[in-house]
Legacy VTK file of the C-alpha trace (Angstrom):
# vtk DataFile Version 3.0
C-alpha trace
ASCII
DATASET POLYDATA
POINTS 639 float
-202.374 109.858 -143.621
-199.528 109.100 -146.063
-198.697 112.862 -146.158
-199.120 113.443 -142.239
-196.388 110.092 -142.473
-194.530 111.496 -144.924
-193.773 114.459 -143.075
-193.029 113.248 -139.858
-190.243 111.148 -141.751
-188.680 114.470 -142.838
-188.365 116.219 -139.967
-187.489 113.156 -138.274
-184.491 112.457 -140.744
-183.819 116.505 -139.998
-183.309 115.931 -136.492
-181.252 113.192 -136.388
-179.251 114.991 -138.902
-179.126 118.152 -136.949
-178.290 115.822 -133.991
-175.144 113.873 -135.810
-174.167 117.766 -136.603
-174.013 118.876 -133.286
-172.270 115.889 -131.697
-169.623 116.268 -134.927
-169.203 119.540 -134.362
-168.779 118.683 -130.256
-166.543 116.129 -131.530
-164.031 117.648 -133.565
-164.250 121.270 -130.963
-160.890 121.025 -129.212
-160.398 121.356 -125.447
-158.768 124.257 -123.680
-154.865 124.489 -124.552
-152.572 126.473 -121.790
-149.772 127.724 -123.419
-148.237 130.685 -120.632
-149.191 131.654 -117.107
-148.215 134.963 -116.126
-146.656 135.163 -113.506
-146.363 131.642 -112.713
-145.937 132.122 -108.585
-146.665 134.432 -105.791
-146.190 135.083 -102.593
-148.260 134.246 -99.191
-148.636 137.975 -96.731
-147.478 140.119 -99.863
-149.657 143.232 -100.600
-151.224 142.507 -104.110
-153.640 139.611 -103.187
-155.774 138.326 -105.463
-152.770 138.270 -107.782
-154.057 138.338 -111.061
-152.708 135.517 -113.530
-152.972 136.345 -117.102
-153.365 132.829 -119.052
-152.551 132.548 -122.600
-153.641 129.643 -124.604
-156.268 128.826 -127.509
-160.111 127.726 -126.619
-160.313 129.590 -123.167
-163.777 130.792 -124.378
-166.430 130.310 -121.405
-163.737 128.464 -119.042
-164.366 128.145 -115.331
-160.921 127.586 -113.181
-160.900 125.563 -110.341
-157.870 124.963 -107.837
-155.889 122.386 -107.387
-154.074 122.243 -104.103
-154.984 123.950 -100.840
-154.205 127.725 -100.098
-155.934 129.084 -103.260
-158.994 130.655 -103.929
-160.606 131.967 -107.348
-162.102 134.858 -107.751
-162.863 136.977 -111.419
-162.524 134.723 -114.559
-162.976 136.254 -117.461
-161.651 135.500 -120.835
-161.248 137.865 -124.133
-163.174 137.687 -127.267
-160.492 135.201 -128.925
-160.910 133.144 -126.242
-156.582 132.867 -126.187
-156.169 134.438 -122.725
-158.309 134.258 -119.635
-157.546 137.099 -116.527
-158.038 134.617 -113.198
-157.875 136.321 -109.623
-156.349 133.730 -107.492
-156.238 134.679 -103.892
-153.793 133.135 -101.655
-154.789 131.821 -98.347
-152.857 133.722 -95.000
-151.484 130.726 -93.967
-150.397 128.981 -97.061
-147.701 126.873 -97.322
-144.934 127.049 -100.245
-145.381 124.387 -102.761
-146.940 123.567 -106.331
-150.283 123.798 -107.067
-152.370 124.403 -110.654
-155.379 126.055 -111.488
-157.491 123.909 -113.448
-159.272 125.349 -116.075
-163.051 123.326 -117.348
-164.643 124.159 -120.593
-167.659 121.900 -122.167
-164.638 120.439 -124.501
-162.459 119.230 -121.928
-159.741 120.291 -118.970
-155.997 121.165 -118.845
-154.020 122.187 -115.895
-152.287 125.768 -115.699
-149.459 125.631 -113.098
-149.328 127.910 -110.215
-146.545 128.255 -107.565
-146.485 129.293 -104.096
-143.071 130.759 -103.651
-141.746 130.876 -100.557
-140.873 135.105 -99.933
-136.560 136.109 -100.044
-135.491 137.530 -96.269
-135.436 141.012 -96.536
-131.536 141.013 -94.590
-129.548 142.733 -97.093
-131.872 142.853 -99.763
-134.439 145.689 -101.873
-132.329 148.227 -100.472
-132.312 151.111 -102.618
-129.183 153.058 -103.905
-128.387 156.317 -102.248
-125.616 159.154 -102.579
-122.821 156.715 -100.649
-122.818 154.566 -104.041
-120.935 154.440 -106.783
-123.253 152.846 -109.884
-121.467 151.092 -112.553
-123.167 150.129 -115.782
-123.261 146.488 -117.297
-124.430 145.738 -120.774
-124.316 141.615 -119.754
-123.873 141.183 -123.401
-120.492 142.923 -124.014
-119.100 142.595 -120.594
-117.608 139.391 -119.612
-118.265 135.664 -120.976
-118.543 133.249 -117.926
-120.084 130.521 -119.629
-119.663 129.508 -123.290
-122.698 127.068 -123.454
-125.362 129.997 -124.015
-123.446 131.150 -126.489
-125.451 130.224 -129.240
-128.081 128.351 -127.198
-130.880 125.655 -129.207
-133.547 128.249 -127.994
-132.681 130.919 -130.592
-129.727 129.248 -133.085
-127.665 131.773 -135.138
-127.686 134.461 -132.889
-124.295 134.562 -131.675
-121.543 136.338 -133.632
-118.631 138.691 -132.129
-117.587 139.869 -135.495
-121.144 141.513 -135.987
-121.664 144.462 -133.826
-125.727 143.581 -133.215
-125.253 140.355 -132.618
-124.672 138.614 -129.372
-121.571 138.535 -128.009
-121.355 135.829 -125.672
-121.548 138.008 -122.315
-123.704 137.131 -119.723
-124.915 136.529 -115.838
-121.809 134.120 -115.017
-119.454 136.702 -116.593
-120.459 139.178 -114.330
-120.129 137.251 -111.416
-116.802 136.181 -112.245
-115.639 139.966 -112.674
-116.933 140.777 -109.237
-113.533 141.217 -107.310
-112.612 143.204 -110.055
-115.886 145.870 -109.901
-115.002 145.339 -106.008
-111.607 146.375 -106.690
-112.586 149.290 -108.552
-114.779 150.428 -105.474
-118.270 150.067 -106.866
-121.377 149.893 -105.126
-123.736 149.110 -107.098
-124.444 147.775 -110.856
-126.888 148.826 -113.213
-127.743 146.106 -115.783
-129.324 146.784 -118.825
-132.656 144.253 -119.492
-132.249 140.626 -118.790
-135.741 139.719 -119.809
-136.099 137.484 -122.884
-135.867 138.886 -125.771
-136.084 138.267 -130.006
-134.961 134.564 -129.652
-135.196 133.461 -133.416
-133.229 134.377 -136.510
-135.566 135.761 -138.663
-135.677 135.775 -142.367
-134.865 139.139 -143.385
-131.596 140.509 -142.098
-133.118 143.763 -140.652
-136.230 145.170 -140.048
-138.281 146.884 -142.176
-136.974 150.657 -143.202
-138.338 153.281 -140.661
-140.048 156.540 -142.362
-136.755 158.231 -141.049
-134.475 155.891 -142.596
-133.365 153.981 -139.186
-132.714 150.266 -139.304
-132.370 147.947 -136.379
-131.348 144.384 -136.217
-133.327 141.118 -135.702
-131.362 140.683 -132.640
-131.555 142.360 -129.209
-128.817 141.692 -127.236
-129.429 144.968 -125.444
-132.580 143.733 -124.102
-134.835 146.760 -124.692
-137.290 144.110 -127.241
-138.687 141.639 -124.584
-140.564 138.872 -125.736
-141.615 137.587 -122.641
-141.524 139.385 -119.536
-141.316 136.590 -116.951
-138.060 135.088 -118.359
-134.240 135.444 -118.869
-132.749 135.952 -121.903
-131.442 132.665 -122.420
-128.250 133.949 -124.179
-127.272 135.608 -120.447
-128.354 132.114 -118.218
-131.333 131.215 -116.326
-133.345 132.695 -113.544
-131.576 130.671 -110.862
-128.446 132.499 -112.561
-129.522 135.602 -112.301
-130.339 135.113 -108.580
-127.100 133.645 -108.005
-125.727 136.657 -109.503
-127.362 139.034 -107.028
-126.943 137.126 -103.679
-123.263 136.996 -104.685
-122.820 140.853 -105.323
-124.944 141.423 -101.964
-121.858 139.542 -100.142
-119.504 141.456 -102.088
-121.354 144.590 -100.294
-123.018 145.204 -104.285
-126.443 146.597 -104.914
-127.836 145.528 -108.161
-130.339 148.049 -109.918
-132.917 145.802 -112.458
-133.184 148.010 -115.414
-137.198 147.720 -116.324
-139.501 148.804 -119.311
-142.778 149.533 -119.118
-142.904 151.713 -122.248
-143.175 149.028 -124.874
-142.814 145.630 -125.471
-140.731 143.892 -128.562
-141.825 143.790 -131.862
-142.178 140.405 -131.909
-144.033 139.589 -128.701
-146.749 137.401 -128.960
-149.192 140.361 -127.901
-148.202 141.700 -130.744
-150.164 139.303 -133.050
-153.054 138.585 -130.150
-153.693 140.904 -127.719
-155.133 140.077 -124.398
-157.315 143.079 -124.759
-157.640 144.879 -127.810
-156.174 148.181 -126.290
-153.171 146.187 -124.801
-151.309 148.714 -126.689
-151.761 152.297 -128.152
-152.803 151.159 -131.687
-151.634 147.658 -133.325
-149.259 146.792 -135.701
-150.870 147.733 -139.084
-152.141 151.354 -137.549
-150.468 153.109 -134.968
-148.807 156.462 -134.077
-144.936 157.341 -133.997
-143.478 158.728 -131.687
-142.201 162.454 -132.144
-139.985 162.432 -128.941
-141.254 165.542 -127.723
-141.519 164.757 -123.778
-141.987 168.943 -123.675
-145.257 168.623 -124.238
-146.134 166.344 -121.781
-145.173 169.555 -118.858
-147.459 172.483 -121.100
-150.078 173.212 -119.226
-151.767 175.063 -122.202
-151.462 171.798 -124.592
-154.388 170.220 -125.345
-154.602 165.963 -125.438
-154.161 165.504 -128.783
-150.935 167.648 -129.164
-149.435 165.077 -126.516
-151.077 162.180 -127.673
-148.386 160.725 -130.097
-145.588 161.473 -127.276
-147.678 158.982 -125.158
-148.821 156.621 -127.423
-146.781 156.885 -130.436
-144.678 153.684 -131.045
-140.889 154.052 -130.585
-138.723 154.871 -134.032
-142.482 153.291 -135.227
-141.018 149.905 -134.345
-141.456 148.968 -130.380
-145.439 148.670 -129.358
-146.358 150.919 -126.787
-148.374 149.497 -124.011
-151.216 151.300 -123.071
-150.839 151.924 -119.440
-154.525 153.557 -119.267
-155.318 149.945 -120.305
-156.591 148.775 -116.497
-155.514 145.270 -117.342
-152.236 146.513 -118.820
-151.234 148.363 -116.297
-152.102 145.548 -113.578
-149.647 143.827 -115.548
-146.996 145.871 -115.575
-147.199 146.491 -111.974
-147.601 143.010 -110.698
-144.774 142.071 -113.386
-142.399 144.992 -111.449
-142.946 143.335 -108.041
-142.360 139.662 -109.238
-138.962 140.554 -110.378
-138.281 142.195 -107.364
-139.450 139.844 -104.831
-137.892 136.590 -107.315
-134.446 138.372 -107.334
-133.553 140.712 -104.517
-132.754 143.487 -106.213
-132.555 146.768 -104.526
-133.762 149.111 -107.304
-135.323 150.037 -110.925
-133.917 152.000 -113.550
-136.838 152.658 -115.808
-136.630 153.107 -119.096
-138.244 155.704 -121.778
-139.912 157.707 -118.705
-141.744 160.464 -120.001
-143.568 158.540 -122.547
-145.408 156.655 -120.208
-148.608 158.522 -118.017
-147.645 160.136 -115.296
-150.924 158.744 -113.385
-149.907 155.614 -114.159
-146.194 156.377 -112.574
-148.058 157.135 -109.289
-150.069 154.182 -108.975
-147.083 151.885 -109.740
-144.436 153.860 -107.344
-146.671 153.567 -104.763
-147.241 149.628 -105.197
-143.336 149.494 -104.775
-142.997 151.658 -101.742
-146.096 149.779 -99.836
-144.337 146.309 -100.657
-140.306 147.371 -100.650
-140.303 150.651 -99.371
-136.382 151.117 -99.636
-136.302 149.983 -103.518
-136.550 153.481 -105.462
-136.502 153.896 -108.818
-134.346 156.236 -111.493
-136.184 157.450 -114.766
-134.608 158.373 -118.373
-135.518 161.295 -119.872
-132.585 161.782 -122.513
-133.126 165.725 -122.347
-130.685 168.323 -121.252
-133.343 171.104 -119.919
-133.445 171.062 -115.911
-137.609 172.571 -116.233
-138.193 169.134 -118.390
-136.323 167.077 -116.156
-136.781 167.966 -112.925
-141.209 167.768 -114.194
-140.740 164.010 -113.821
-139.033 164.061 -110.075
-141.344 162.902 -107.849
-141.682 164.704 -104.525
-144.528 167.229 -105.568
-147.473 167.988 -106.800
-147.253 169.770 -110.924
-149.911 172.037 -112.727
-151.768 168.226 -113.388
-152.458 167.662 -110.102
-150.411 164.710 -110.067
-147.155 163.440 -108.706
-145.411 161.108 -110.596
-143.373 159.955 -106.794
-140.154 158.872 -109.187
-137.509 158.785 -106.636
-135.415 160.631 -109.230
-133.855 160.912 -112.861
-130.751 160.955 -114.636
-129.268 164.067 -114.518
-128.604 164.822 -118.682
-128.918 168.212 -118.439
-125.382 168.364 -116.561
-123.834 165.320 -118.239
-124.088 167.670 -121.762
-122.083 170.543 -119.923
-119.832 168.075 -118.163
-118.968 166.589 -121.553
-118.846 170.182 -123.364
-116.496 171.679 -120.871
-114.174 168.408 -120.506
-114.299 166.844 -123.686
-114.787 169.437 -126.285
-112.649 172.464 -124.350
-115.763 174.457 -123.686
-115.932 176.911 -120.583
-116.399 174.935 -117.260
-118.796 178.314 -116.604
-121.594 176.565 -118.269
-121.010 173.925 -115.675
-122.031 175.992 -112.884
-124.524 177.784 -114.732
-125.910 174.654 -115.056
-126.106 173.680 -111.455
-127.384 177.096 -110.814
-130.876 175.261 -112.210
-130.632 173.113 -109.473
-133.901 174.903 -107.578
-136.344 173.738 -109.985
-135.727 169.776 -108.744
-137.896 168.352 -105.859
-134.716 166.697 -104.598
-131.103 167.791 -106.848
-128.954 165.447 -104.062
-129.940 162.813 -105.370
-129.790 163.300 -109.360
-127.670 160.306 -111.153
-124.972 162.096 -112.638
-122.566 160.268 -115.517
-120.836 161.194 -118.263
-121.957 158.371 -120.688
-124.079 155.144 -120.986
-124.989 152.820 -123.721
-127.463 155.466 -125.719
-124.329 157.925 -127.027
-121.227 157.709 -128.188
-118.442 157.449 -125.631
-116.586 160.217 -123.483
-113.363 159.628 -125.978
-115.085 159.895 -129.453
-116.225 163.311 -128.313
-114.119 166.194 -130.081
-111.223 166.753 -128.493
-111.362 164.229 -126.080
-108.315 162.930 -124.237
-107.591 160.771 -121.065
-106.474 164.300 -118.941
-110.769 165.348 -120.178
-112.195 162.172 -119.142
-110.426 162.285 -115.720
-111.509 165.688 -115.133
-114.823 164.854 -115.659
-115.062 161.869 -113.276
-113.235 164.070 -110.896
-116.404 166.095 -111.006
-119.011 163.910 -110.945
-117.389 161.662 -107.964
-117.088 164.760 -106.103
-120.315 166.514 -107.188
-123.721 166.404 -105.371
-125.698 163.353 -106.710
-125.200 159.630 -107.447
-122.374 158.972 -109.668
-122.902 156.594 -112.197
-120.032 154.853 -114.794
-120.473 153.033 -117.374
-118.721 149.786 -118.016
-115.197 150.481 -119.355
-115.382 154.562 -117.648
-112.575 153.357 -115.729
-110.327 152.874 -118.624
-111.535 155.125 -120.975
-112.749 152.735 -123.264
-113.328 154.426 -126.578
-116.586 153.749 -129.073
-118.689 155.654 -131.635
-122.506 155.767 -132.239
-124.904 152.492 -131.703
-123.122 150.256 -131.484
-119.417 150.803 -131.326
-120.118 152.631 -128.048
-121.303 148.907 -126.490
-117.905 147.328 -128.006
-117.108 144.047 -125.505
-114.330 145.018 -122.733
-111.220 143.968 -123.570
-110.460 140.173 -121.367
-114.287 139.601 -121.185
-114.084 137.143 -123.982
-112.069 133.820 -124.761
-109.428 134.777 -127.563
-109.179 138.512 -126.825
-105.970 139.935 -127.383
-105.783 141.395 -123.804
-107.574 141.434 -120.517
-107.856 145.389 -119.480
-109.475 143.544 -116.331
-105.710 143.359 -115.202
-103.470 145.351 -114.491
-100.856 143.678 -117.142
-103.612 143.911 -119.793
-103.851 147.896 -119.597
-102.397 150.225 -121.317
-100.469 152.790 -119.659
-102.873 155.660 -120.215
-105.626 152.982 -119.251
-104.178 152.646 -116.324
-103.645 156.176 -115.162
-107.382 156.662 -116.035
-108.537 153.309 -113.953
-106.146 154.424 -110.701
-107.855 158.409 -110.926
-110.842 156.489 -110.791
-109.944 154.526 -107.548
-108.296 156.902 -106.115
-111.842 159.204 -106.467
-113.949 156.638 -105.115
-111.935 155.924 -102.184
-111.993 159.291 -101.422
-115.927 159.530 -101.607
-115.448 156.706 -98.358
-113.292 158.679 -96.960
-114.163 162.198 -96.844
-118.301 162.158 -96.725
-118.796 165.516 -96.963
-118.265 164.353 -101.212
-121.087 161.903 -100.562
-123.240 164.075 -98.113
-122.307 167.367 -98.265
-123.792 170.707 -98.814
-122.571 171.973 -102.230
-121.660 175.638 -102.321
-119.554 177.273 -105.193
-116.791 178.992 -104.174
-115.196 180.827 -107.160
-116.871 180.698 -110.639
-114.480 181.779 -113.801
-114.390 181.142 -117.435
-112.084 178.152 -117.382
-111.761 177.409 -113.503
-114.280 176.213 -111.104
-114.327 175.680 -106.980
-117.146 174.293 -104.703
-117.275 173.381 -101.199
-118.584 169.817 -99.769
-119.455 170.796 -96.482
-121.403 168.290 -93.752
-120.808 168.075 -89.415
-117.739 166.475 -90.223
-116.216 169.482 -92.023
-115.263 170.594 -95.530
-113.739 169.477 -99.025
-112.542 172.172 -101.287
-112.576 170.716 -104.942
-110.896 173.230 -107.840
-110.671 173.158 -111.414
-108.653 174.310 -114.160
-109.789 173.555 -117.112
-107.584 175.828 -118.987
-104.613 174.847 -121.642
-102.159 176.915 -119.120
-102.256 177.664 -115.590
-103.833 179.496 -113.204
-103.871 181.154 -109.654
-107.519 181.568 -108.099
-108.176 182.872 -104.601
-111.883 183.054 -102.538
-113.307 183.436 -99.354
-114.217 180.153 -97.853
-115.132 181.726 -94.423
-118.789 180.550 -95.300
-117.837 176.593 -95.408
-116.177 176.661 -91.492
-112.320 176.892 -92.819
-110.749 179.231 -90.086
-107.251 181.024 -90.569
-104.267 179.070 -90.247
-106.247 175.902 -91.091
-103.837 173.325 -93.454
-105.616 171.939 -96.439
-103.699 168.601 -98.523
-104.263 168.412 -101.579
-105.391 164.277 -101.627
-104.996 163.981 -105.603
-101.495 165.412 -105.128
-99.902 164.574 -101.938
-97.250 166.985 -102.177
-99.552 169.862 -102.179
-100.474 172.141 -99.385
-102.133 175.017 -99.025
-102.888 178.080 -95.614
-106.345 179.664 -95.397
-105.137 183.485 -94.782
-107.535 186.329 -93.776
-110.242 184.216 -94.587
-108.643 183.311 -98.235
-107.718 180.065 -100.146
-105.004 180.658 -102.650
-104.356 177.792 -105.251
-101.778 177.877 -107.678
-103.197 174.839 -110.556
-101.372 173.549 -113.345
-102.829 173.659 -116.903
-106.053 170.906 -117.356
-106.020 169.998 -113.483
-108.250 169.169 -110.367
-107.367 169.393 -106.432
-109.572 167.851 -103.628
-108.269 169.646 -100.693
-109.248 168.472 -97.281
-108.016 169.096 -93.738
-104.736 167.356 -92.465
LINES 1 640
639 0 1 2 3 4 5 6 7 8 9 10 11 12 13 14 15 16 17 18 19 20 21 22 23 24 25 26 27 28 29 30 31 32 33 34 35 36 37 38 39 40 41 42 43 44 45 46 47 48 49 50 51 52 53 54 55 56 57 58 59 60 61 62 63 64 65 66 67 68 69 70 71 72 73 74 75 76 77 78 79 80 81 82 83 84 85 86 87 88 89 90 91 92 93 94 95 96 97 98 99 100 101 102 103 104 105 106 107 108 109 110 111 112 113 114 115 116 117 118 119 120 121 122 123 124 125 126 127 128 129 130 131 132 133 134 135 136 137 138 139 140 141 142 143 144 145 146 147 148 149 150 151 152 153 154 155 156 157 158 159 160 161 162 163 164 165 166 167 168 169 170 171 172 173 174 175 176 177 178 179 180 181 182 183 184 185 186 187 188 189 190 191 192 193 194 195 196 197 198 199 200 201 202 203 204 205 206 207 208 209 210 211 212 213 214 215 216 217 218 219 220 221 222 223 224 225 226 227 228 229 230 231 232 233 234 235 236 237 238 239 240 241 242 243 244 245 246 247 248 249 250 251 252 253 254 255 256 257 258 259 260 261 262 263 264 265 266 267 268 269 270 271 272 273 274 275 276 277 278 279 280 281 282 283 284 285 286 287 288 289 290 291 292 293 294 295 296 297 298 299 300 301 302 303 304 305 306 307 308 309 310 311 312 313 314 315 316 317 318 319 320 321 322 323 324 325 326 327 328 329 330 331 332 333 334 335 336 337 338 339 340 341 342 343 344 345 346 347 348 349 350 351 352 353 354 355 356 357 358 359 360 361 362 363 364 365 366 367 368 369 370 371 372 373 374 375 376 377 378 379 380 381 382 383 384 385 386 387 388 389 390 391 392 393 394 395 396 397 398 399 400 401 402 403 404 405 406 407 408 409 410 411 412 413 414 415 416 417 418 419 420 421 422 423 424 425 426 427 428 429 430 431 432 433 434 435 436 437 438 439 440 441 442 443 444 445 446 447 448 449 450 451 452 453 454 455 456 457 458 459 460 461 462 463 464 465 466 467 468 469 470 471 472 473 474 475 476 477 478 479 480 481 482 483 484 485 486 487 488 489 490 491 492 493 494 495 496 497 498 499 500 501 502 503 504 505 506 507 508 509 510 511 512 513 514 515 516 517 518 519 520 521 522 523 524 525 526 527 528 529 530 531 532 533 534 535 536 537 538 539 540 541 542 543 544 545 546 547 548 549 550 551 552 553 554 555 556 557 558 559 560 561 562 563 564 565 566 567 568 569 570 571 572 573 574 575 576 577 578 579 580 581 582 583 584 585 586 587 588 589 590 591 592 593 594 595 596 597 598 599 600 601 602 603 604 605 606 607 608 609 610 611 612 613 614 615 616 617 618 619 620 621 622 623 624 625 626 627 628 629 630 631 632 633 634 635 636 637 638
């Protein structure tokens, strides 16, 4: 009896411990904590619905999510292994009405609130329009281009930042600069801008001055004003202004009659992203800090049809200069993400069009599932890949318009056209034969579409037209006289238009000169130029008006005329007639003649020479004769 009492004391005494354990351990178990909600709005009628919200936070483990607010419904909820992020389909009701609303998410240890928009969609008037061969795009690095407002200077976001006399730190440019220098980039006849990232990037000062030493021996900086090491997707770098900025930006450009192109990334995220640490899945990216692949750069591979996975595998998934995560597009979640994140800037902003970044290193599968979620939602927004390569077969792989030997096609509107910008700047800045320029353009079958290639002759990722051997002002006009008469989209980059000089990364993104309070000058002005500054920056009005004035240049069927060592003639030819453009890029002069009975120029017909107006010239017996100075162009046209 006393042991049968005995032990039912024990196990009595165990319970109630084991009890006073479990409500402790209840006790002290925190509740759900919402720290980011990704993207934080939608749209009612839109073509991705459910929408689905990535939530980050801590103790997400076995949530349920309820909503809060009519117009939403939930559908999957699921969260990962950590229990930091939870995927939530919320579908939004037909007939929803713009407003606030939350998702609340329920665990055993409590509730908290994540909040959810319903945005009300941008009219489509004058908006997602795409670029097309009628524009001129101009290049903006916000950074280095104009200071509009001095109170995101060094903002209380990311302190220490901000330094002019250090060439990777922030400069002070931003959104409001830009918009001030409108007039002027309306002045200079541009169509559209091209800005490099806006999204949010490193926004601390870290410790160490640099990053650790690459295996090559490369160092980058803890700061990236250029924007290409986002930290959060679904923000603006607060250095360049707010979102609300940013959209002011764009509506103003639209009334200007300026596209704006959104330059994107899908290739990798920055080194210090939160992901980075805590994945929402653990193949988020291609490997993880600690153990990953590097990147060889050899896009090549990726258009073998003989190579085998692996020998492409660290071309896809190797991190770039072993620094930048890749994302893992064959991730389903990550590429959901990427997607949904591509159409949110989009429909927030207005902008008409993507430049995407670091093309080839991405999976071409994935390229055709995301192009075609931008064409069913904004089917005029189209989309120009980088692949920094100068052979036309590798290039013109990634064009969309076709099927390739992988039974896919990528649908990428089009690419950068490096394979002629190398010639272009051989031939006009180094002295080389203009031949190679044609030879070059000869290449031009193995591209789905060639009319509408973005041609340049620099951007922010090499040193500038005038640090080039050789280079002069007489070079760098030449070569904008060919690529703002050539077949394509011509693109500048910011300070082109007065041959604005600069090294390697990153002299070549120095800040143009009257962007910034104190400057010695302001080459936005006509006063503030230089006089070979301003011989380049009239050429390059001059061109541009004539590419509104004559449209075979914009439109036109290119065919080449006369094709020598040092000189070089092609024909823009549409309905509305023809424009004869010659060049001499000898160090003397030079008489050419050809037959231009082919482009619709009868005998007797009077061309003008519209870059000289004193210049005329007779088509006889079918014949143009030209007589051209030494390092010279002529755009001849019909009186």
């Amino acid at each position: 009896m006393l042991k049968r009492f005995a032990t039912h004391t024990i196990f009595s005494v165990v319970l109630l411990a084991a009890f006073a354990l479990t409500c402790a351990a209840q006790t002290s178990s925190p509740p759900p904590e919402v720290t980011k909600v990704e993207p934080p709005n939608w749209w009612t009628n839109h073509s991705v619905n459910p929408v689905r919200v990535l939530v980050r936070g801590r103790n997400l483990t076995g949530a349920r999510v309820e909503t809060v607010g009519n117009g939403l419904q939930i559908g999957l909820v699921r969260a990962n292994a950590a229990g930091t992020y939870l995927f939530v389909d919320v579908v939004i009701e037909k007939e929803a009405q713009p407003g606030r609303r939350a998702l609340r998410i329920v665990t055993a240890m409590g509730t908290t609130n994540a909040p959810f928009e319903i945005t009300a969609p941008l009219s489509r008037a004058g908006r997602f329009q795409g670029f097309t061969p009628d524009d001129v795009i101009y290049l903006i690095m916000p950074d280095r281009f104009a200071d509009g407002d001095s109170a995101n200077n060094d903002p209380p976001e990311s302190r220490g930042l901000y330094d002019r006399r250090k060439p990777r730190y922030y400069h002070g440019g931003d959104l409001q600069g830009i918009i001030n220098r409108l007039p002027y980039l309306k002045e200079v006849g541009v169509t559209a801008i091209w800005l490099n990232p806006v999204y949010d990037n490193i926004n601390r000062l870290n410790e160490r001055e640099q990053y650790p030493e690459t295996p090559g021996g490369a160092k980058l900086p803890i700061t990236d004003y250029h924007g290409y090491g986002a930290v959060d997707f679904y923000a603006v770098e607060e250095h360049f202004g707010t979102m609300g900025k940013l959209r002011e930006l764009v509506d103003a450009a639209h009334r200007q009659g300026i596209k704006v192109i959104q330059d994107q990334v899908a290739n990798h995220s920055g080194p210090y992203h939160p992901w980075v640490a805590d994945s929402p899945t653990p193949t988020w990216y291609n490997g993880t800090q600690s153990r990953h692949l590097v990147n060889p750069f050899q896009p090549w591979t990726l258009q073998d049809p003989r190579a085998e996975y692996e020998a492409k595998r660290a071309t896809l998934d190797g991190w770039f200069i072993d620094i930048l995560p890749d994302l893992n597009q064959s991730d389903d979640e990550t590429a959901r993400y990427i997607t949904q994140n591509t159409l949110w800037w989009i429909g927030m902003t207005g902008f008409d069009a993507i430049r995407q970044d670091t093309l080839p290193y991405v999976p071409r599968e994935f390229w055709n599932r995301w192009m075609t979620a931008i064409k069913r939602e904004y089917p005029q927004v189209n989309v120009v890949g980088e692949l920094y390569d100068g052979d036309p077969a590798l290039v013109s792989f990634f064009q969309g318009g076709r099927t390739q030997f992988d039974a896919i096609d990528s649908k990428v509107d089009t690419l950068f056209d490096f394979p002629l910008f190398f010639t272009v700047r051989r031939a006009f800045a180094e002295g080389k034969p203009i031949r190679e320029v044609a030879q070059m353009l000869a290449r031009d079958h193995l591209y789905p579409n060639p009319d509408i290639l973005v041609t340049f002759i620099g951007n922010h990722d090499m040193l500038r037209f005038m640090n080039e051997p050789n280079a002069n002002t007489t070079g760098i006009k030449l070569a904008q006289t060919l690529i703002l008469t050539m077949r394509g989209i011509p693109q500048l980059y910011y300070g082109d238009e007065i041959a604005l000089p600069g090294a390697g990364d990153p002299d070549n993104r120095r800040d143009f000169p009257g962007g910034f309070a104190g400057d010695a000058r302001n080459a936005f002005t006509r006063s503030g130029r230089t006089p070979e500054e301003q011989d380049v920056y009239e050429n390059v009005r001059r061109l541009i008006k004539l590419r509104v004035d004559l449209e075979p240049l914009r439109r036109g069927r290119l065919t080449n005329l006369y094709i020598a060592e040092q000189q070089y003639a092609y024909a823009r030819t549409s309905e509305r007639g023809s424009v004869i453009v010659i060049f001499n890029n000898d160090t003397k002069p030079a008489n050419v003649e050809f037959n231009v009975a082919s482009v619709n120029l009868e005998n007797g017909a009077t061309l003008t020479d519209r870059l000289s107006a004193n210049a005329e010239t007779r088509v006889a017996e079918g014949m143009l004769r030209v007589n051209l100075p030494a390092r010279s162009a002529s755009i001849y046209a019909m009186k």
